[in-house]
DRENKE-488548 format. One line per 10 residues: for each residue x, z, y of C-alpha. Coordinates in Angstrom, 3 decimals. Last residue first. Layout:
// residues N
X:Z:Y ~ ...
***
This chain:
// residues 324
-0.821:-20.795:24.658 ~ -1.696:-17.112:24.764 ~ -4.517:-17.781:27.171 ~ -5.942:-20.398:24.536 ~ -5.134:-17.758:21.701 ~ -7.295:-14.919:23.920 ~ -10.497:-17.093:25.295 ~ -10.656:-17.533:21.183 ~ -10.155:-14.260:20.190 ~ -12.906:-13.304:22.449
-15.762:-15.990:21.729 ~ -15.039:-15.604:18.188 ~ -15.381:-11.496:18.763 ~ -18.711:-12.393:20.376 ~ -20.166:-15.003:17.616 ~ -19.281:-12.240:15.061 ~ -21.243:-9.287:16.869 ~ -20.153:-5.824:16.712 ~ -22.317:-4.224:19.377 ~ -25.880:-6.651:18.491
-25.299:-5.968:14.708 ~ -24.193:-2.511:15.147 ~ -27.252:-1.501:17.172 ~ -29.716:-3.305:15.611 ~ -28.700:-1.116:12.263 ~ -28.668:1.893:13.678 ~ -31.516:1.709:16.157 ~ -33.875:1.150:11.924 ~ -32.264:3.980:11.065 ~ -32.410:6.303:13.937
-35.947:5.530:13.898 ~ -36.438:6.530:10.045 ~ -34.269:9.939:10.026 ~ -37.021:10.761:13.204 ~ -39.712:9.560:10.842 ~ -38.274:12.046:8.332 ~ -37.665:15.042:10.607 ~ -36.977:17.801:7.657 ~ -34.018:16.952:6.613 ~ -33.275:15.452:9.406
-32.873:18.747:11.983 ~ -30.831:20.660:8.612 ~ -28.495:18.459:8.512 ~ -28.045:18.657:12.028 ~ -28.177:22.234:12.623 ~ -25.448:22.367:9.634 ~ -23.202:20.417:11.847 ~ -23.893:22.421:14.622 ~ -23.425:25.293:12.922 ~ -20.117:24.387:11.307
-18.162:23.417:14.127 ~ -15.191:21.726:12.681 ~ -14.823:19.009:15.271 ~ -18.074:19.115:17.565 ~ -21.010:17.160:16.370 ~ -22.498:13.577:16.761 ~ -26.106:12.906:15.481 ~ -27.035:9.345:14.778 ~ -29.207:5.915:16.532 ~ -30.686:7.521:19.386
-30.129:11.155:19.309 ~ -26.320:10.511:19.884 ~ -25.240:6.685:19.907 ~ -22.914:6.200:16.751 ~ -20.150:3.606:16.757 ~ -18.120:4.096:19.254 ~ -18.467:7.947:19.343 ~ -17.439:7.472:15.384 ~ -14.070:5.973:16.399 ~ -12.863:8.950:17.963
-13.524:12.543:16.331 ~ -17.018:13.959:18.019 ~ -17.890:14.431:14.730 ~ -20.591:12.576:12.568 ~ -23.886:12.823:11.431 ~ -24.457:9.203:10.204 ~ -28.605:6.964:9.458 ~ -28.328:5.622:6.661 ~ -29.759:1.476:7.538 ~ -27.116:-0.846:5.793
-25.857:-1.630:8.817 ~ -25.504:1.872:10.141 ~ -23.972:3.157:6.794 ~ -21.685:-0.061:7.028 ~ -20.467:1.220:10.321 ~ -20.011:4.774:9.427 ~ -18.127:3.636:6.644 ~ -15.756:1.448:8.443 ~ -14.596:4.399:10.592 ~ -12.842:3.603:13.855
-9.516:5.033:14.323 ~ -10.703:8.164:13.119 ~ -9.319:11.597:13.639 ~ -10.596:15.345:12.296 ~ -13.359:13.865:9.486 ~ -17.119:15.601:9.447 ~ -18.416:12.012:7.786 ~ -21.875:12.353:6.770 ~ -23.922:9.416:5.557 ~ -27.982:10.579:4.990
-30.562:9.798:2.769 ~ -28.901:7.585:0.675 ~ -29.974:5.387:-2.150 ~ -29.130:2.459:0.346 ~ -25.747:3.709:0.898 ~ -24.930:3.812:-2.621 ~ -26.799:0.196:-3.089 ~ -24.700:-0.998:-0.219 ~ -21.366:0.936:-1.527 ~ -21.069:-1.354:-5.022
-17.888:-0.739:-6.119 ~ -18.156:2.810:-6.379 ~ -15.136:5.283:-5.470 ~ -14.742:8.454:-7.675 ~ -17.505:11.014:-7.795 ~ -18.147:14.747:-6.995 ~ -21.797:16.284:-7.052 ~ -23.267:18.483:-5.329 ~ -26.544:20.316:-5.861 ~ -25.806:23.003:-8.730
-22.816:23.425:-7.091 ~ -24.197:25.201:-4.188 ~ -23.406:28.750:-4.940 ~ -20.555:29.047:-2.109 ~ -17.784:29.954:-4.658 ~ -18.901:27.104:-6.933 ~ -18.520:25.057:-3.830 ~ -15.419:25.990:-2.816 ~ -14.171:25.542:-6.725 ~ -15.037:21.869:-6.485
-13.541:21.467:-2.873 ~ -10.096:22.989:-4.288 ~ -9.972:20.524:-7.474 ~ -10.121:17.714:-4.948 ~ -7.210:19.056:-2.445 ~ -6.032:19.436:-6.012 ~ -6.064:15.492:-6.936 ~ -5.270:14.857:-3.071 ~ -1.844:16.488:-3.033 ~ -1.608:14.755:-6.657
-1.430:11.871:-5.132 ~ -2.767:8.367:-7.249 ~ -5.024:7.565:-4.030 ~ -6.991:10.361:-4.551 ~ -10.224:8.451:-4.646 ~ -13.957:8.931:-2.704 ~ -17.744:9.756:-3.640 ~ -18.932:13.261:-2.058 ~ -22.550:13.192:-3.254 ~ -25.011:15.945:-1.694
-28.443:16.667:-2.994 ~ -31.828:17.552:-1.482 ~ -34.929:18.394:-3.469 ~ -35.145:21.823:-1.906 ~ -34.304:25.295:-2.811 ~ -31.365:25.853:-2.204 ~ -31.459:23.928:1.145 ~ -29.663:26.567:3.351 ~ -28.147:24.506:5.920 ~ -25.484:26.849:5.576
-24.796:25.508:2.122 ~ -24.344:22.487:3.295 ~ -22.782:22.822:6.534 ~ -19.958:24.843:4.269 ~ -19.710:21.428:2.027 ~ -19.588:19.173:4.758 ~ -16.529:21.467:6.411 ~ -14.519:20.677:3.326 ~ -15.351:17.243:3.103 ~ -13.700:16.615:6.654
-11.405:13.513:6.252 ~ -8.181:15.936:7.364 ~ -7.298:16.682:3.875 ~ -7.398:13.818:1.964 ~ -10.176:13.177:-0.914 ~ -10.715:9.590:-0.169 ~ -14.145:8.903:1.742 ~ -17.682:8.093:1.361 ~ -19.618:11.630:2.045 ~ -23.937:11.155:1.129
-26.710:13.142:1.257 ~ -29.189:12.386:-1.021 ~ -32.637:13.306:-0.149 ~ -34.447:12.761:-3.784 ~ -38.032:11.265:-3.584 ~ -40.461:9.874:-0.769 ~ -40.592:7.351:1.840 ~ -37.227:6.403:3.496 ~ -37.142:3.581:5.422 ~ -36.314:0.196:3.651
-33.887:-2.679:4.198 ~ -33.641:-5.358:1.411 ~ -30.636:-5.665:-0.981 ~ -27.677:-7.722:-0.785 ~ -26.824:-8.054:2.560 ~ -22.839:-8.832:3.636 ~ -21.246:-7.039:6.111 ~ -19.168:-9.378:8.805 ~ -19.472:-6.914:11.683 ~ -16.949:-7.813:14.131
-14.143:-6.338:14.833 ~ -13.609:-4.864:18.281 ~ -11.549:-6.183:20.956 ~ -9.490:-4.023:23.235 ~ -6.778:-4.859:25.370 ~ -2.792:-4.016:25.745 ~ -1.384:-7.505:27.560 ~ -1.567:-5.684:31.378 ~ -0.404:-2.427:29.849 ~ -1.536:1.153:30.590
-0.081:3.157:27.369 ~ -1.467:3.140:23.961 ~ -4.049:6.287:23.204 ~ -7.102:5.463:24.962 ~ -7.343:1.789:23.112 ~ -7.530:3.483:20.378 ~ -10.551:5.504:21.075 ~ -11.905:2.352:22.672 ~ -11.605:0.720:19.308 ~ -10.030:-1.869:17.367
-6.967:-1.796:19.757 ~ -5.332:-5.570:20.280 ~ -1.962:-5.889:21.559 ~ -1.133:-9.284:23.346 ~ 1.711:-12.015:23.612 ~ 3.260:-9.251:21.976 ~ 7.420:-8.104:22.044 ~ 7.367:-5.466:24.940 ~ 3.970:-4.406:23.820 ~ 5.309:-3.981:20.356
8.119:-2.705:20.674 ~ 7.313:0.197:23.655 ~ 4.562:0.888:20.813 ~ 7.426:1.369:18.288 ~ 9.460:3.635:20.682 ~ 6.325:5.495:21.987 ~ 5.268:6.299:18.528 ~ 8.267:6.836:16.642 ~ 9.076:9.683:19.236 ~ 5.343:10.789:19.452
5.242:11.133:15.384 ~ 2.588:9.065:14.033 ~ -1.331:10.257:14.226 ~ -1.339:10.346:17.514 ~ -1.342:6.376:17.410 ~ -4.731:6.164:16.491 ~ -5.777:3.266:13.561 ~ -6.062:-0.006:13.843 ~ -3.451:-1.299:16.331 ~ -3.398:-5.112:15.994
-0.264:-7.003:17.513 ~ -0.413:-10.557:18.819 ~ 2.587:-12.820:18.673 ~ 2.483:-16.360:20.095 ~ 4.761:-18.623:18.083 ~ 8.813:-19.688:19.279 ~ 11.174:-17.955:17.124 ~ 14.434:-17.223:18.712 ~ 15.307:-14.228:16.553 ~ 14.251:-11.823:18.785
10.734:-13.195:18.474 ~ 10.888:-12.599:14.377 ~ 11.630:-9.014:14.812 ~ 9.205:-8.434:16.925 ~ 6.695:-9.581:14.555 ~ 8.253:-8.002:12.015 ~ 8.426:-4.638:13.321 ~ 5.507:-3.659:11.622 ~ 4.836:-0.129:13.389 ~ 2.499:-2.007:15.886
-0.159:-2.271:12.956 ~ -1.201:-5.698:11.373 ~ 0.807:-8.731:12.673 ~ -1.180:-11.284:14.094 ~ 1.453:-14.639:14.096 ~ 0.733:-17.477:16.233 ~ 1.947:-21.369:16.324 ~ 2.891:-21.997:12.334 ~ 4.190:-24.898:11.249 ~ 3.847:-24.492:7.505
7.019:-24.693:6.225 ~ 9.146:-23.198:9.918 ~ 6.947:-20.456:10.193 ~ 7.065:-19.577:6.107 ~ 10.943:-19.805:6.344 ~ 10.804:-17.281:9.389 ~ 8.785:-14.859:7.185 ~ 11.133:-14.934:4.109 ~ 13.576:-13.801:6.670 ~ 12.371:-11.129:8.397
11.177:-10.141:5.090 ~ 14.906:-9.721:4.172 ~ 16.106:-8.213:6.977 ~ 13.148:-5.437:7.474 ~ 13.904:-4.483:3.464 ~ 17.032:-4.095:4.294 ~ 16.103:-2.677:7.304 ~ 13.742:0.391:5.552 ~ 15.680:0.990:2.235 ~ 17.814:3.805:4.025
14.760:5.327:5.719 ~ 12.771:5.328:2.289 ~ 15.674:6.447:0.314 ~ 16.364:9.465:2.770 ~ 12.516:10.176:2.794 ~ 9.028:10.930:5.242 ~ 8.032:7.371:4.915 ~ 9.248:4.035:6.494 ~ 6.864:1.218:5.272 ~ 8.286:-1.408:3.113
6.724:-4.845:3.093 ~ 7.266:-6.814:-0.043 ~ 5.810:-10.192:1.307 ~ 3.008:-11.833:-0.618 ~ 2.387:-15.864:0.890 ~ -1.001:-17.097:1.027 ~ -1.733:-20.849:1.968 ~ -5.127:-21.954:2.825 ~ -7.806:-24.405:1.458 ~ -10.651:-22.146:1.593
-10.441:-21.577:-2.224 ~ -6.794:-20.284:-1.296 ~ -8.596:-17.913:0.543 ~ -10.865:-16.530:-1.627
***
């Protein structure tokens, strides 16, 4: 797509540090040699800024310290708890020390870097394409959907207790958990153990477990309901396209949701792992159609007017002629 657009793409083999000897050993020599693949590509195309992706890419840095002269701005897209706190305060030390400017995608973000005059926050905009047209919910199948990998942490586990504590055995209500493994087989028997869980808690008969789909408007527009019960998110993409795409979210109270999600007005937001509330919720929607249809229709103006395209222009550019 881009090279259609008339630009240049370059592939760098970018190696992240994991939790290995190899890994750690590979890491600068790997550093080194992108470092200077990347310097070649300034110099070729004559490039004035460089946005690198995450503040634990050192390349950016890497590439000032090395007399390059190009405005640097850092993203930081997902919360910085998440990484150890000696890795985290030395690579965010980097990367503030190093950046014309450090962008957080969210406020929850944002919350977690330290004070800093170029640290800011500027959320992406909404760029969603529409396929199909937008319609409330009339009649049929309530199909409750969970879009996300099977990793612990991401909350499916808690969606299938509120489920079955909800106690709709004997309604026309179903719930989809539709995600990947990634390949791991930590996340190939994480899967396993939310299949037996809800044998165990009689509710199999009603859920149903499915590898990513390719087309998430249509599975978002046979939906009911998006729930996403997850422990810490940056953001959360699906939340947003659930919004857009008019499903109304029950969420936790986890970070990026809060952002994203305006309680009784456009979602439901729940406490981390509480189970009653969560199946409270499920249970308040299920039966509250024209309440599931206002929070749809708020939902979708909502993100639209939040996450607008012409305002994040408007910011990035003020930014790169500040930058300059």
């Amino acid at each position: 797509m881009l090279q259609e657009q008339g630009f240049s793409t370059y592939k760098l083999p970018i190696q992240e540090l994991r939790k290995s000897i190899i890994s750690v050993l590979q890491y600068p020599f790997y550093l080194i040699a992108n470092l200077i693949r990347l310097k070649r590509i300034v110099r070729k195309e004559q490039i004035d800024c460089v946005v690198v992706n995450d503040f634990y890419n050192l390349l950016g840095a890497a590439l000032l310290l090395t007399g390059s002269k190009v405005v640097l701005i850092t993203y930081v897209r997902f919360l910085p708890s998440a990484i150890l706190k000696p890795l985290r305060a030395l690579w965010t030390k980097v990367a503030q020390r190093y950046s014309h400017y450090v962008i957080a995608v969210s406020d929850a973000v944002l919350g977690q870097l330290p004070n800093h005059r170029n640290t800011i926050r500027i959320y992406d905009p909404v760029t969603i394409e529409e396929q199909l047209p937008f319609a409330p919910y009339t009649s049929g199948t309530k199909q409750l959907l969970y879009l996300s990998n099977f990793t612990k942490g991401k909350g499916q586990e808690h969606a299938l207790k509120a489920f079955a504590a909800a106690n709709l055995q004997d309604q026309d209500v179903r719930l989809i958990l539709v995600g990947g493994d990634l390949g791991l087989e930590k996340n190939q028997a994480f899967r396993e153990e939310l299949e037996r869980e809800a044998q165990e808690l009689g509710i199999a008969h009603q859920v149903s477990f499915h590898a990513f789909e390719s087309n998430i408007e249509q599975l978002i527009k046979d939906s009911y309901l998006l729930l996403n019960f997850s422990e810490s998110e940056s953001f959360s993409m699906t939340c947003l396209e659930a919004s857009f795409y008019g499903a109304p979210v029950i969420a936790t109270r986890c970070g990026g949701p809060e952002e994203i999600i305006v309680h009784e007005k456009t979602g439901l937001l729940v406490a981390k792992q509480d189970i009653k509330a969560m199946a409270s919720a499920i249970t308040t929607l299920i039966h509250n159609v024209p309440l599931r249809n206002q929070f749809a229709e708020a939902a979708k103006r909502y993100v639209v007017t939040k996450f607008s395209t012409e305002d994040f222009k408007k910011q990035f550019h003020q930014l790169l002629k500040s930058a300059s």
